[in-house]
KEDO-496894 format. One record per residue: residue in one letter; chain; y, z, x of N, C-alpha, C, O in turn. Coordinates in steps of 0.2 Angstrom, whole numbers. Layout:
N
PT  type  mol    n.Y    n.Z    n.X   ca.Y   ca.Z   ca.X    c.Y    c.Z    c.X    o.Y    o.Z    o.X
PT     A    A      Y      Z      X      Y      Z      X      Y      Z      X      Y      Z      X
...
This chain:
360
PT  type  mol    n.Y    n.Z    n.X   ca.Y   ca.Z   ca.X    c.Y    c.Z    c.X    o.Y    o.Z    o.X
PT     X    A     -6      0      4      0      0      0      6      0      4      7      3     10
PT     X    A     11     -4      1     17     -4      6     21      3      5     20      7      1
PT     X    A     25      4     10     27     12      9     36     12      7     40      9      9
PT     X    A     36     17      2     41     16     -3     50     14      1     51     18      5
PT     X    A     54     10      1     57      9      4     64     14      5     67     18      1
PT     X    A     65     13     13     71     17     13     76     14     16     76     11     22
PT     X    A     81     15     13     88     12     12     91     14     20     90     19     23
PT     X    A     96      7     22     98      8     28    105     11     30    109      6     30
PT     X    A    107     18     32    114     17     33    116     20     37    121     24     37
PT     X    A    111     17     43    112     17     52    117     11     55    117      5     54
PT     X    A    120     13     57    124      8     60    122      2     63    127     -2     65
PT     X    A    114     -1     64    113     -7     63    107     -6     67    107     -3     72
PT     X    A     98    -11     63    100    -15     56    105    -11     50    105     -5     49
PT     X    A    107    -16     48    110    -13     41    106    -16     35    102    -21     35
PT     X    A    107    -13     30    102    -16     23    104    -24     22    109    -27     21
PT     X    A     97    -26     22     98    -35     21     96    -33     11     93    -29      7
PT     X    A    101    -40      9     98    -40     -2     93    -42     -3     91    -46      2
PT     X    A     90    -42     -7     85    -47     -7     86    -54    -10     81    -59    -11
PT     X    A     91    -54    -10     97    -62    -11     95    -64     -3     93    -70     -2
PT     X    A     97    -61      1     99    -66      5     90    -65      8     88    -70     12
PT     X    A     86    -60      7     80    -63     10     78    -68      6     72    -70      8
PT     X    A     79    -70      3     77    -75     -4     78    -82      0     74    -87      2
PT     X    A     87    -81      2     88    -87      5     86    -90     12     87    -96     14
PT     X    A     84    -84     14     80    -86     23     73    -88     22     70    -90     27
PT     X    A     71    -88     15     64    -90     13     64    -97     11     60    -98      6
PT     X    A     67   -102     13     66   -111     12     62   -111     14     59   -106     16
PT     X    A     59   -117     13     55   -121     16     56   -123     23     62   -125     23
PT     X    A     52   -124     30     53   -125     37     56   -131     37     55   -133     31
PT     X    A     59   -135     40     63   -140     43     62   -140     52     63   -135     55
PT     X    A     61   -147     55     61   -147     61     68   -147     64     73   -150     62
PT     X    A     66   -141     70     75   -140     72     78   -146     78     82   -146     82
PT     X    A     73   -151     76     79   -159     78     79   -165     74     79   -171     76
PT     X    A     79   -163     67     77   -168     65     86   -167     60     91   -163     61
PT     X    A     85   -172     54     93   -174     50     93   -166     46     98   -163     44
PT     X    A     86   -165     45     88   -159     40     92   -152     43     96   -148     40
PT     X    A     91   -152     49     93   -145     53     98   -149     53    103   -146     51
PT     X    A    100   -154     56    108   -159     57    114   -155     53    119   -152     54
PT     X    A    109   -157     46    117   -158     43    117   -149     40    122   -146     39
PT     X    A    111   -146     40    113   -137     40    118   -137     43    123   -136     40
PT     X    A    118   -137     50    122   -134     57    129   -135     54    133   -131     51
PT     X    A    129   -144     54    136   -144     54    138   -141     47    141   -136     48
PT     X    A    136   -143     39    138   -138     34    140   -131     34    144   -129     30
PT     X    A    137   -128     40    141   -122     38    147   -121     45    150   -116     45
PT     X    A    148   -126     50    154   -125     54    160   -123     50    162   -117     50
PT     X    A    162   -127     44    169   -124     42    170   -119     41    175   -116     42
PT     X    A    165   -115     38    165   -109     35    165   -104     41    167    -99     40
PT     X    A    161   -106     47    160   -101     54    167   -100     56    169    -94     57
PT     X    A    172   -106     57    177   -106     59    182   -102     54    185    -97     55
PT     X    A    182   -104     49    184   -100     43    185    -94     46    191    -92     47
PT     X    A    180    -91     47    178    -82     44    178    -77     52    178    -71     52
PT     X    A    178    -84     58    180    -81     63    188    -84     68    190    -82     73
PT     X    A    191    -89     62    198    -88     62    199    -93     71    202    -91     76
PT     X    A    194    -99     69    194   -103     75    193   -110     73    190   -112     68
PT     X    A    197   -114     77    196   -122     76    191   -125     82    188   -130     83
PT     X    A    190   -119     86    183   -120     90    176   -121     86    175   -119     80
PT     X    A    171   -124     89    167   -122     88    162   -116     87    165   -111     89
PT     X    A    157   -115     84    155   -110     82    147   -109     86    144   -113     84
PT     X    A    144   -105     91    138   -108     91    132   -103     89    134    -98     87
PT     X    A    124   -104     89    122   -100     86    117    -98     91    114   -103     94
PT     X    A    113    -92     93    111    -90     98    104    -88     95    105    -83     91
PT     X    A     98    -89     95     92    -85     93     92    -81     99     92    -84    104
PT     X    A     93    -73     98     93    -70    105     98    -64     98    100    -65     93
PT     X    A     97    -58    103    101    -52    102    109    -52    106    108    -52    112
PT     X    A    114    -51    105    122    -52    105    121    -50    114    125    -53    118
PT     X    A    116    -48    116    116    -45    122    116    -50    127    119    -51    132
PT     X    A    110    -55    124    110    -62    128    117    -66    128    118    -70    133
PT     X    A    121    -67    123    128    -69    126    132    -65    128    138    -68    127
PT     X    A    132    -58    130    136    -54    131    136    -55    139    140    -55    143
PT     X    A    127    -55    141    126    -57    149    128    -64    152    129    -65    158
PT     X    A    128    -70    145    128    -75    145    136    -77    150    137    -80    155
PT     X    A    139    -73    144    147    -74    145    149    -71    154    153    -74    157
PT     X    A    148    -67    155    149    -64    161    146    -70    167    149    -71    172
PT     X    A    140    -73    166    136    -78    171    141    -85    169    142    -89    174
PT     X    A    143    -86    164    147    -91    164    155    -90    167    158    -95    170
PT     X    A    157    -85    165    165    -85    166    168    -82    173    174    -83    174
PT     X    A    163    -77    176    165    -73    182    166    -77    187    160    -76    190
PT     X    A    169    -80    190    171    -82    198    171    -77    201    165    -76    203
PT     X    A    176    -71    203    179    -69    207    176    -59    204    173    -55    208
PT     X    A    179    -59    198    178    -51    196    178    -50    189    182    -54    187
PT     X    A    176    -47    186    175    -44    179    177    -36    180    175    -32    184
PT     X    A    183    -35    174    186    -29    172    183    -26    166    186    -26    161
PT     X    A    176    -22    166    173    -20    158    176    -14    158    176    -10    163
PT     X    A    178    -14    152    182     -8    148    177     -5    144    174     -7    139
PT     X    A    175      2    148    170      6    145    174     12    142    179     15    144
PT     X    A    169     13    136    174     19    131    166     21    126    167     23    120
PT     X    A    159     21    128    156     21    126    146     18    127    145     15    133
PT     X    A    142     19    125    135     17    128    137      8    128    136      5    133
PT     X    A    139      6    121    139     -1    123    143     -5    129    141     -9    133
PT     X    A    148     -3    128    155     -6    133    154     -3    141    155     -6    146
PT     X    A    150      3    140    148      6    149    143      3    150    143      0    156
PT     X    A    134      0    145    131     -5    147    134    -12    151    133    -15    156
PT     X    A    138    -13    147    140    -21    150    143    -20    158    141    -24    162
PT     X    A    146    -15    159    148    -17    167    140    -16    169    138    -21    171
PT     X    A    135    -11    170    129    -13    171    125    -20    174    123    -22    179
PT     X    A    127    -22    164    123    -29    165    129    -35    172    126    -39    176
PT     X    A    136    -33    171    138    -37    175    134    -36    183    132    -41    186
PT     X    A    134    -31    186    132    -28    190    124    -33    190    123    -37    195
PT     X    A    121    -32    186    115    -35    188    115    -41    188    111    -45    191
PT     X    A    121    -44    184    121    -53    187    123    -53    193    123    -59    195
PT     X    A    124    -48    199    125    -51    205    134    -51    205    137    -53    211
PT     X    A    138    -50    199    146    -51    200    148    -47    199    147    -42    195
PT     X    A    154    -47    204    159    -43    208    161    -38    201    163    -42    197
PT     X    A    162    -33    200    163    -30    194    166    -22    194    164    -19    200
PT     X    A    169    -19    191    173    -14    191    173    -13    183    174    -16    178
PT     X    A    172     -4    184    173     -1    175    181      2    177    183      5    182
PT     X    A    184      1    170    189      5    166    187      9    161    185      7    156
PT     X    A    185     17    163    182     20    161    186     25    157    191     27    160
PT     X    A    185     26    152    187     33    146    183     38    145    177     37    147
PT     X    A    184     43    142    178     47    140    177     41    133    180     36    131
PT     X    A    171     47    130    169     43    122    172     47    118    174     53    119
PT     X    A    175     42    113    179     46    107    187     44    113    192     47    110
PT     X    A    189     41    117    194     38    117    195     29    117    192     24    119
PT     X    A    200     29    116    202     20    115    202     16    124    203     19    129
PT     X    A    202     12    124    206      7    128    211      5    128    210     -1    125
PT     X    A    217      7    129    225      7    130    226      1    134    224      0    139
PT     X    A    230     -3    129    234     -8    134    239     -6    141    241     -9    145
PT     X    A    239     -3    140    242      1    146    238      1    152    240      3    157
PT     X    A    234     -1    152    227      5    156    225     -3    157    223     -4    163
PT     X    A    225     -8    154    223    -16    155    227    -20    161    226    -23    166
PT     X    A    233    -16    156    239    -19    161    240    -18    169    241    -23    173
PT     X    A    240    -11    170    239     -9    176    234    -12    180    237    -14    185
PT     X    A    228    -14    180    222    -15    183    224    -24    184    224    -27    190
PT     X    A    224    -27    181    227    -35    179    232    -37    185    231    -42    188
PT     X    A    237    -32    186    243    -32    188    240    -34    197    243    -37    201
PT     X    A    234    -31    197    231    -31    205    231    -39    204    233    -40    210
PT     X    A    229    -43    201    227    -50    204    220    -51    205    219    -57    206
PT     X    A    215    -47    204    208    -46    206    204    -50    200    200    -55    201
PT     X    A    206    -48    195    202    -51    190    202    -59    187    207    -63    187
PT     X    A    196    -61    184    196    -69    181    192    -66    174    190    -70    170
PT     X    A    191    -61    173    188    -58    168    187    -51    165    186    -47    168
PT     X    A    189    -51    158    188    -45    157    185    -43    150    187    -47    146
PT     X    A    182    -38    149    177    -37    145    180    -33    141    184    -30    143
PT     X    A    179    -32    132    180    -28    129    175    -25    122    173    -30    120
PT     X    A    173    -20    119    169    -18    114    175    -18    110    178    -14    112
PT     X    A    178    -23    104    183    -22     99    179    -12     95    181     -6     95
PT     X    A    174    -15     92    171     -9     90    166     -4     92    160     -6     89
PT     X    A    165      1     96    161      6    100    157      8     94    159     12     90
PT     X    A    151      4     93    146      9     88    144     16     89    144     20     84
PT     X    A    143     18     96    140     23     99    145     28     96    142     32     92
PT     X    A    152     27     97    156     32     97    161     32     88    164     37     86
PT     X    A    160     26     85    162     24     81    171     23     80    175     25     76
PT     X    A    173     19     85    178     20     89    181     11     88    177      6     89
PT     X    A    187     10     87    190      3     86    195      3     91    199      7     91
PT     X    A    195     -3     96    201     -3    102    204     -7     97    202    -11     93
PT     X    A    210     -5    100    217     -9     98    216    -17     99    220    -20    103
PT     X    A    212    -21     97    213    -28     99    218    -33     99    217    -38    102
PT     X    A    222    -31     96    227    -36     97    233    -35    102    236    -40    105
PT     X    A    235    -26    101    237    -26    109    235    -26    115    239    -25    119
PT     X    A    229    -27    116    225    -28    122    227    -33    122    230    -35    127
PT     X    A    224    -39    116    225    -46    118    233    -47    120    234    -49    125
PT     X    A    238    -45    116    243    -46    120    245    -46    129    247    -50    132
PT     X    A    243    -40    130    243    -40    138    239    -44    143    240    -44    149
PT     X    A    234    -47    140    229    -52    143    232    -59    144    230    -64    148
PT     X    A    237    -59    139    239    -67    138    244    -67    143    246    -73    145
PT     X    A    247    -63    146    251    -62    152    248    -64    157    251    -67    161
PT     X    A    243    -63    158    239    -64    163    233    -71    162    228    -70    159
PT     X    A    234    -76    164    235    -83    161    228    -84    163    224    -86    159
PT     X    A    224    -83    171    218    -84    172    213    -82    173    208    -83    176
PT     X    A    216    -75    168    210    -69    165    206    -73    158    209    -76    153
PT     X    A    199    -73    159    194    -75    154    195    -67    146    192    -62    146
PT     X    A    197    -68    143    196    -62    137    189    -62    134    188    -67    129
PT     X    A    183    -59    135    180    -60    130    178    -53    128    179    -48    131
PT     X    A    176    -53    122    177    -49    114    168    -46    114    164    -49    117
PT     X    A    168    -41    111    160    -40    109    163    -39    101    168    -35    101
PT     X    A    161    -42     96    164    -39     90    158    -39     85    159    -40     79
PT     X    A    152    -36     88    145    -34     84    147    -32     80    145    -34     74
PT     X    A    152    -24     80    149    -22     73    156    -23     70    159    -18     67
PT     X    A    158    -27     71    168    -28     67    168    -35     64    172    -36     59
PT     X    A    163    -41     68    165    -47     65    162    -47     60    157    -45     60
PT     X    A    166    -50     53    166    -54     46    168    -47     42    168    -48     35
PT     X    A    169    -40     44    171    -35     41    180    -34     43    183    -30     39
PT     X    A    182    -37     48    189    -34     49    191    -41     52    188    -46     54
PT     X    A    198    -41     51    201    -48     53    203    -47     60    207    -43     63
PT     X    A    199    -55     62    199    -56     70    203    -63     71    200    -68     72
PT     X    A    208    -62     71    211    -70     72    210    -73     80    215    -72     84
PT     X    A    205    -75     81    202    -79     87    207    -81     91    209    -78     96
PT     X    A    209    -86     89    214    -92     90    220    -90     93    222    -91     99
PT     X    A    222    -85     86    232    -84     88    230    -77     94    235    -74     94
PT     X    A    225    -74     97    224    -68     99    222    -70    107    224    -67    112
PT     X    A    220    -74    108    219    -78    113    211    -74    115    210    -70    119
PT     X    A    208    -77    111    203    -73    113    198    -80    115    197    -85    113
PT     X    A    194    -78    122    191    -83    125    183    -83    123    180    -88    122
PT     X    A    179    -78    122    174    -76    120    174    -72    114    177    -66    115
PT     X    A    171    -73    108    168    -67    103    163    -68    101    160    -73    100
PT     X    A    162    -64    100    151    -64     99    151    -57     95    154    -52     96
PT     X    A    145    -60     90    141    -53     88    137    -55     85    136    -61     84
PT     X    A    131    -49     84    123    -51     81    123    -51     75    128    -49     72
PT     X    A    119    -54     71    118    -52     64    115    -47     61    112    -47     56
PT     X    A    117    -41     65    111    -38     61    116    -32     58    114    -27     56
PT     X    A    124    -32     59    128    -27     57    134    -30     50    132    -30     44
PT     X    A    139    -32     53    142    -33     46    139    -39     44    141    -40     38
PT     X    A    136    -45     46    135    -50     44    128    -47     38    127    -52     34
PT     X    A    124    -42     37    121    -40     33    116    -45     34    113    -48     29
PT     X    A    114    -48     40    105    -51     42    102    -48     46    105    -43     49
PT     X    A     96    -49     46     89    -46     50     92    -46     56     97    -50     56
PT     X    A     91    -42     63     91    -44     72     87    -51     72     83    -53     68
PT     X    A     92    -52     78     86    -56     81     93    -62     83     92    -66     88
PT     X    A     98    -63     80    101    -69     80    110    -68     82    113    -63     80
PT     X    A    113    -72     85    121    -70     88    124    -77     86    122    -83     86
PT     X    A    131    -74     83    133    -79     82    141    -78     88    144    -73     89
PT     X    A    143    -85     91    149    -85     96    154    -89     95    152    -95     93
PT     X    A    160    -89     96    165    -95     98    168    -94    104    170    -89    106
PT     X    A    166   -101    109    173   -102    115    177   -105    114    177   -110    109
PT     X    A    181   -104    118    188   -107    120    188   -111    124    184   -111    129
PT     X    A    192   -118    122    190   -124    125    192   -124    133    188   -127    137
PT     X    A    197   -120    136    197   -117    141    192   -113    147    191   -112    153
PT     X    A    187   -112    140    183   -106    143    177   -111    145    173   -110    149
PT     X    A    178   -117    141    172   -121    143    173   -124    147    168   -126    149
PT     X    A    179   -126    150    181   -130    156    181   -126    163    182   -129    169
PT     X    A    181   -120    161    179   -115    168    172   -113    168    169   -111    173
PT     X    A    169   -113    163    159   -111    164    158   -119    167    154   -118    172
PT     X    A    159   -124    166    160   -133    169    157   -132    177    153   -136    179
PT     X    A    161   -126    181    161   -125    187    159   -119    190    159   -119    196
PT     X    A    158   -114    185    153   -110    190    145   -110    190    142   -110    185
PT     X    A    143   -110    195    136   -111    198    134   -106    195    137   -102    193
PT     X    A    124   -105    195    121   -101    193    122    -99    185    120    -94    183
PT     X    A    125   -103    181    126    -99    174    119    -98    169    119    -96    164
PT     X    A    112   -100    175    107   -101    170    106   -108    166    108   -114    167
PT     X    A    102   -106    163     99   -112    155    101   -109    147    105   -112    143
PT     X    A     98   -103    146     97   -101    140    104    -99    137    104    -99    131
PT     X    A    108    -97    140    117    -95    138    119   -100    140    123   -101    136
PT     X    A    120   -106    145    124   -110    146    127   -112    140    125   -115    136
PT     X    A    134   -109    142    139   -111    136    141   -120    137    145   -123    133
PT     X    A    136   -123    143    140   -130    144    133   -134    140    133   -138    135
PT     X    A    129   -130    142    121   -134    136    125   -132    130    128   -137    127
PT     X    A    126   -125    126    129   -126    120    132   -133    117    129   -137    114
PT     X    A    140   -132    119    142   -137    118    139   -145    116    141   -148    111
PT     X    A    134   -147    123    134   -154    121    128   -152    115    127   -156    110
PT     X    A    125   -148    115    120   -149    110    123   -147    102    119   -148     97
PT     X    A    130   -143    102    135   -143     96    137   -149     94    140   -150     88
PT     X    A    137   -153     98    140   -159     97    136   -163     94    139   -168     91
PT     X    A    130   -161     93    125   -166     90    119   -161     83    114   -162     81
PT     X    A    126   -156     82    123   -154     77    117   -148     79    114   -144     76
PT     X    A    116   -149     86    110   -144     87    110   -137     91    115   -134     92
PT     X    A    106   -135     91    105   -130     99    102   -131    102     98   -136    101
PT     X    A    102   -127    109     99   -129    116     93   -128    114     89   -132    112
PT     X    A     90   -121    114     82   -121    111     81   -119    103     85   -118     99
PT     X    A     75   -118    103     72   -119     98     76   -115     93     78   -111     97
PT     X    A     79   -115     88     83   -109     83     79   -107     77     75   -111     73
PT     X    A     80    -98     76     77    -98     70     82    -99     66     88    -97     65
PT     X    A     75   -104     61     80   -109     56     80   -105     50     85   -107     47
PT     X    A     77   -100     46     77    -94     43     86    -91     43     90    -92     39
PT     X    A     86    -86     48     94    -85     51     98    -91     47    100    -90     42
PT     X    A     98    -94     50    104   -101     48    105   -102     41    111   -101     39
PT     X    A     99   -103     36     99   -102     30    103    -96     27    106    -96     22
PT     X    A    103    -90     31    104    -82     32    112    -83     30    115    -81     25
PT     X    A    113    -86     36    121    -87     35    124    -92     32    130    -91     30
PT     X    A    122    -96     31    125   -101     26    126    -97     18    131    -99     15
PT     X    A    120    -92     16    121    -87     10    126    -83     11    131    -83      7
PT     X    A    126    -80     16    130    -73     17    138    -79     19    144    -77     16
PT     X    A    138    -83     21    144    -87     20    147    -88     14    151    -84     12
PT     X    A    145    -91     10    146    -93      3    147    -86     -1    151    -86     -6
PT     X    A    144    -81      1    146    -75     -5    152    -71      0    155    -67     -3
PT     X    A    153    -72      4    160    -70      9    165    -73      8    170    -70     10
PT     X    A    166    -81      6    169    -83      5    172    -85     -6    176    -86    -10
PT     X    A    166    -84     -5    167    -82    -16    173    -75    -16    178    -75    -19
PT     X    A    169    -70    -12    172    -64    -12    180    -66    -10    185    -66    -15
PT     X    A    181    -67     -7    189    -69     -2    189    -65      3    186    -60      3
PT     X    A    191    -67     10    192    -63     16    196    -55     14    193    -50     14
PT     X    A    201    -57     13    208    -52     13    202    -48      9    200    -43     12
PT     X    A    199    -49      3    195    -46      0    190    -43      1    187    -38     -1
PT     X    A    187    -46      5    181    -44     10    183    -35     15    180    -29     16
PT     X    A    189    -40     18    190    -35     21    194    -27     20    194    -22     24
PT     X    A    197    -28     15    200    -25     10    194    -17      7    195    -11      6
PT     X    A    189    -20      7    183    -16      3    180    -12     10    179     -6     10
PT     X    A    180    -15     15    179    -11     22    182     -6     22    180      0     21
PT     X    A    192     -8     24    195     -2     23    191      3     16    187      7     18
PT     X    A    193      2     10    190      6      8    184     12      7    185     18      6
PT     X    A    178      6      9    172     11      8    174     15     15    170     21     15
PT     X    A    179     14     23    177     19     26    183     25     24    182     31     26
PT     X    A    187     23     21    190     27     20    188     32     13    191     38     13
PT     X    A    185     31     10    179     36      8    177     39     12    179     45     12
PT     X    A    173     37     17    167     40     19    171     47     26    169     53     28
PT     X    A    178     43     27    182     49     33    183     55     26    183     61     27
PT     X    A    184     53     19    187     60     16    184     64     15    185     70     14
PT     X    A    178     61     15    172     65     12    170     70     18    169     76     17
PT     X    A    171     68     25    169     70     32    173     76     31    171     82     31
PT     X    A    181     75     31    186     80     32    186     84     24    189     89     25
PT     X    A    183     83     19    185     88     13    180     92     15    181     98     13
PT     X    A    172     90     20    166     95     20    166     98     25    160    101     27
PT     X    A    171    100     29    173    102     33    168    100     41    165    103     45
PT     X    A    169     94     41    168     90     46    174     87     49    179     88     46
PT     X    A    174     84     55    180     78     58    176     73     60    170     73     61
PT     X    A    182     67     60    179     58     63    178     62     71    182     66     74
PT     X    A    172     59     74    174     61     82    178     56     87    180     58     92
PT     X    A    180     49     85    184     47     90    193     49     89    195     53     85
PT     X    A    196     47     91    204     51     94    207     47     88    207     41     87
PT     X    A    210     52     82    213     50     77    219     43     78    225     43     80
PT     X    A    214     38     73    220     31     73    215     25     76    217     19     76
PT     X    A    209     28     77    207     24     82    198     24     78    192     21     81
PT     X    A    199     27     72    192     26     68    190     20     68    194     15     70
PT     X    A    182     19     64    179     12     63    180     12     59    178     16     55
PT     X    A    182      4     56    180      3     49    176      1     45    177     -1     39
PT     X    A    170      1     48    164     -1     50    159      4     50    154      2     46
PT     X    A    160     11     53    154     14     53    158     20     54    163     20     58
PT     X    A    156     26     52    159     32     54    154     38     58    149     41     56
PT     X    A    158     39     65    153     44     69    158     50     67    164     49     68
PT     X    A    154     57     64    158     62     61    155     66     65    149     65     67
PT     X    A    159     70     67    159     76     73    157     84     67    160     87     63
PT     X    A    151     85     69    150     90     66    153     98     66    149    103     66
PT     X    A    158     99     66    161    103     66    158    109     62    162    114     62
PT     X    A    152    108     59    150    114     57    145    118     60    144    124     59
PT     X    A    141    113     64    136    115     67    128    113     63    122    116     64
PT     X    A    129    111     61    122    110     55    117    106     59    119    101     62
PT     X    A    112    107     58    106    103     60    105     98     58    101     97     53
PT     X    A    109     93     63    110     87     60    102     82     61    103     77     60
PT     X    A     98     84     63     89     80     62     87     82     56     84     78     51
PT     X    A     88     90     56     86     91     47     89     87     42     86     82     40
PT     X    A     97     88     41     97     82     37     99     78     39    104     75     37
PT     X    A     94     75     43     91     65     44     86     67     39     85     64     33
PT     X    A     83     71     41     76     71     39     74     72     29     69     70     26
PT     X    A     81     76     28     80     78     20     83     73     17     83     72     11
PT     X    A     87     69     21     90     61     18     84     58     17     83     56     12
PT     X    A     80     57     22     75     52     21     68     53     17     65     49     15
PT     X    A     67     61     17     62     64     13     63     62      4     59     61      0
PT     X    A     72     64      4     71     65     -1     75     60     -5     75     61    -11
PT     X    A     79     55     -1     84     52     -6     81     43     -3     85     39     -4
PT     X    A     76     42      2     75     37      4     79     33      8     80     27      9
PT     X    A     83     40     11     91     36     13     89     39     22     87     44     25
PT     X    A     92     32     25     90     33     32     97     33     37    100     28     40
PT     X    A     99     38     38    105     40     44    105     39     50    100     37     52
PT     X    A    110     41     54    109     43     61    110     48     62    114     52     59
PT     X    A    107     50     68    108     58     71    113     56     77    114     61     81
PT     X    A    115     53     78    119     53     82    116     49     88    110     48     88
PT     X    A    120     47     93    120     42     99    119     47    108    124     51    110
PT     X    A    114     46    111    116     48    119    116     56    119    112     60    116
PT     X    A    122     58    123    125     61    125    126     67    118    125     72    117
PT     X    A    130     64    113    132     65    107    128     65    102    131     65     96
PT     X    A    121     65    102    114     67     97    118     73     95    120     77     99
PT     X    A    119     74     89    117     83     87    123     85     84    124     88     79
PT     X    A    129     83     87    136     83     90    138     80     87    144     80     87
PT     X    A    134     76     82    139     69     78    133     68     74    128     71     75
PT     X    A    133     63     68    130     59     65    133     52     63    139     50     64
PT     X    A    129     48     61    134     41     58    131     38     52    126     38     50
PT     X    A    137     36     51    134     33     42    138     27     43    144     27     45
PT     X    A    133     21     41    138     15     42    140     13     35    136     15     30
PT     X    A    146      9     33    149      6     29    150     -1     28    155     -2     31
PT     X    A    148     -6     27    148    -10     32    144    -15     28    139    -13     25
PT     X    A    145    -22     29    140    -28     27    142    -29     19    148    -30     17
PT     X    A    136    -29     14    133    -30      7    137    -22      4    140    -22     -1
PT     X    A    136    -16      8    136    -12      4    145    -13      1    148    -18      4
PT     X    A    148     -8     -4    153     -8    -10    156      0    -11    152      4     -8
PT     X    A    161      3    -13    164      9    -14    159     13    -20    158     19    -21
PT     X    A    156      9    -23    149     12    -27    143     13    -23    139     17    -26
PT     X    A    141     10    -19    136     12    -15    137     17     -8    134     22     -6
PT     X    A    142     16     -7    146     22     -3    146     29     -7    143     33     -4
PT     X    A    148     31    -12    150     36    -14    143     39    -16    143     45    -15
PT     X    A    137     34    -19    131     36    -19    129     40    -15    126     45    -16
PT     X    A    129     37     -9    128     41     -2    130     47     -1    126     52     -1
PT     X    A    137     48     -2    140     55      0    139     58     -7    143     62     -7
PT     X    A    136     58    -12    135     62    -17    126     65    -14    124     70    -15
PT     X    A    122     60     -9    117     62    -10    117     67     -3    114     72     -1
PT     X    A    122     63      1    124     71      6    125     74      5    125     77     10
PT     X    A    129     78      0    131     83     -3    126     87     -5    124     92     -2
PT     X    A    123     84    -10    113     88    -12    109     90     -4    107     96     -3
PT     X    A    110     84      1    104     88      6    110     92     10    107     98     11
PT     X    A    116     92     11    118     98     14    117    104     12    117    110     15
PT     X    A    117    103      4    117    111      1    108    112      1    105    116     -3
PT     X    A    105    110      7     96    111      6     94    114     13     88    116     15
PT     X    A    100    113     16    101    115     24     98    122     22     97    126     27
C-alpha cells in the first residue's frame, strides 16, 4: 500500500499539484526530432517573460548546481568574488576552488545580507572578472539586496554578475536585463513548484562572447554548446522532456495568474507566516529588512524542541517542515511559502502549528 501522503513545506522540493503531474505525464517525443522543436521554442516567450530577458532562456537536465559550477568554468579568467552569507553561497566559493579558479569569499555571518558596500570595496581592487551572488540564502532564509548590488557591479564594466535565484526565481521580480545581470539560474524544484532534477538559465549576450574564450569550460555546461543548440530549438544532451512539459503548465498558470499578481501573493503568504512567527513569540532569524519572501527561517526564541514538532507536524497533520539548516538545526526552523501554495494554504499551516505547539 502506498503510504498516506505528506504535504511539503520544506524549503525545497516543494509540493508539486497534481495538475502539473498530469501535465509531465504526455506521451514521450524524441528529444531531436520537430515535436521537441517546436515545445522548446513555444515556451521561449514566456521563459523570457517571467525571467524579464530578451535573452535566451536555456534548459539544463541537472540540479542548479551543475550551472552554478558551470558558470564559474565558463566566465572565470582571472578571479571570482563569491559572496558568502550562508551553506549555499559559502558552497560556491568551494565549488570555485575545485574548478582550479583563482577565488576569494566575502564572508558574513548567517542571518546577515551582502551589502553593496562590501562589493564595492573588493571590486575597487581590480582583481575580479567575476562575481557570485545567492539573491535568496535558503539555509538562512535571508534576501540580498539585488538590485543594489547589481548597481555597484555595473560600475565595474568587466566583472561577470552572476545570480543563484533557486529559491526567488518566478516568486519575486527579477528584471534580468535592466539589472545587468550576466548569469541567473535556478532549479525547479522551489518556486517553480516541479520535481528536482531540472535548471532553468539566461546569459548575457556578453557573457557568451567571453565563455567563446575561455579554455577548459568542459561539455555538459558549455554555455557556447547551449547556445548553438538553442538555436536549433534543442539542448546539448539528452533533456527530460517530462520537465519541459512541467514548465510549459506551470508557465501558462503564472501567466493566467499575472506576474505583479503572482508575486504580489508571495509577499503575502510570507507575510503571514513572519506574524504568526512574532505573535508566538518567536523571531525571523535573518537581520530585519532582509527576510525571504519565499521561505521563512524563524529563530526559535522560545526554545521548544524544534524535531518534536517536525515530528508531531508529520505524525499528525501529514505536514512536513524543517528543523532547521547546519549549524542552525534546533536554533531555527523553516516553513516555505512559495510556488502553487495561496494565503489559504498558508494559514492552514500556521493554524495546524498552533495545535502541535500546544502538544509540545
Amino acid at each position: 500500500m502506498t503510504a498516506p501522503h505528506v504535504k511539503l513545506f520544506i524549503p525545497g522540493p516543494i509540493e508539486v499539484s497534481p495538475e502539473t503531474f498530469c501535465a509531465m505525464s504526455q506521451p514521450m517525443i524524441g528529444h531531436r526530432g520537430s515535436g521537441f522543436q517546436e515545445l522548446y521554442a513555444s515556451i521561449q516567450p514566456q521563459l523570457q517573460q517571467v525571467l524579464y530577458t530578451a535573452n535566451p532562456v536555456f534548459l539544463s537536465t541537472s540540479s542548479a548546481w551543475g550551472v552554478m559550477e558551470g558558470a564559474v568554468r565558463n566566465l572565470v579568467a582571472r578571479k571570482v568574488l563569491n559572496c558568502c552569507c550562508g551553506a549555499f553561497s559559502d558552497k560556491w566559493f568551494e565549488v570555485s576552488k575545485s574548478c582550479g579558479k583563482d577565488a576569494e569569499a566575502l564572508k558574513v555571518e548567517w542571518g546577515q545580507p551582502i551589502l553593496p558596500e562590501q562589493i564595492d570595496a573588493k571590486l575597487k581592487t581590480g582583481q575580479f572578472d567575476a562575481i557570485t551572488v545567492v539573491h535568496n540564502e535558503t539555509s538562512t532564509g535571508l534576501m540580498n539586496p539585488l538590485a543594489e548590488i547589481a548597481q555597484v557591479v555595473k560600475q565595474y564594466p568587466d566583472v561577470m554578475l552572476i545570480v543563484d535565484s533557486v529559491s526567488s526565481m518566478t516568486a519575486v521580480k527579477i528584471e534580468t536585463d535592466a539589472l545587468g545581470i550576466d548569469v541567473l539560474l535556478a532549479g525547479t524544484q522551489k518556486a517553480w513548484a516541479l520535481p528536482p532534477g531540472f535548471a532553468v538559465f539566461t546569459v548575457s549576450a556578453r557573457a557568451l562572447t567571453k565563455a567563446a574564450t575561455i579554455p577548459g569550460r568542459g561539455y555538459y555546461f558549455d554555455f557556447v554548446e547551449f547556445k548553438a543548440n538553442h538555436d536549433k530549438n534543442m539542448t546539448p544532451s539528452t533533456p527530460s522532456i517530462p520537465h519541459v512539459y512541467g514548465l510549459r503548465h506551470q508557465l501558462e498558470q503564472m501567466l493566467a495568474e499575472g506576474l505583479d499578481n503572482r508575486f504580489a501573493r508571495h509577499r503575502q503568504m510570507a507575510q503571514l507566516t513572519r506574524d504568526w512567527a512574532r505573535s508566538r513569540g518567536f523571531d525571523l532569524f535573518p537581520k530585519a529588512g532582509y527576510e525571504s519572501v519565499t521561505l521563512s527561517c524563524i529563530e526559535n526564541k522560545r526554545g521548544i524542541d524544534v524535531s518534536k514538532l517536525q515530528k508531531i507536524m508529520k505524525e499528525r497533520h501529514r505536514i512536513l517542515i524543517d528543523a532547521g539548516y547546519g549549524p542552525i538545526k534546533g536554533r531555527t526552523f523553516r516553513l516555505s511559502h512559495m510556488g502553487d501554495e495561496t494565503p489559504a494554504t498558508i494559514a492552514d499551516l500556521l493554524t495546524r502549528l498552533d495545535d502541535a505547539l500546544k502538544a509540545l
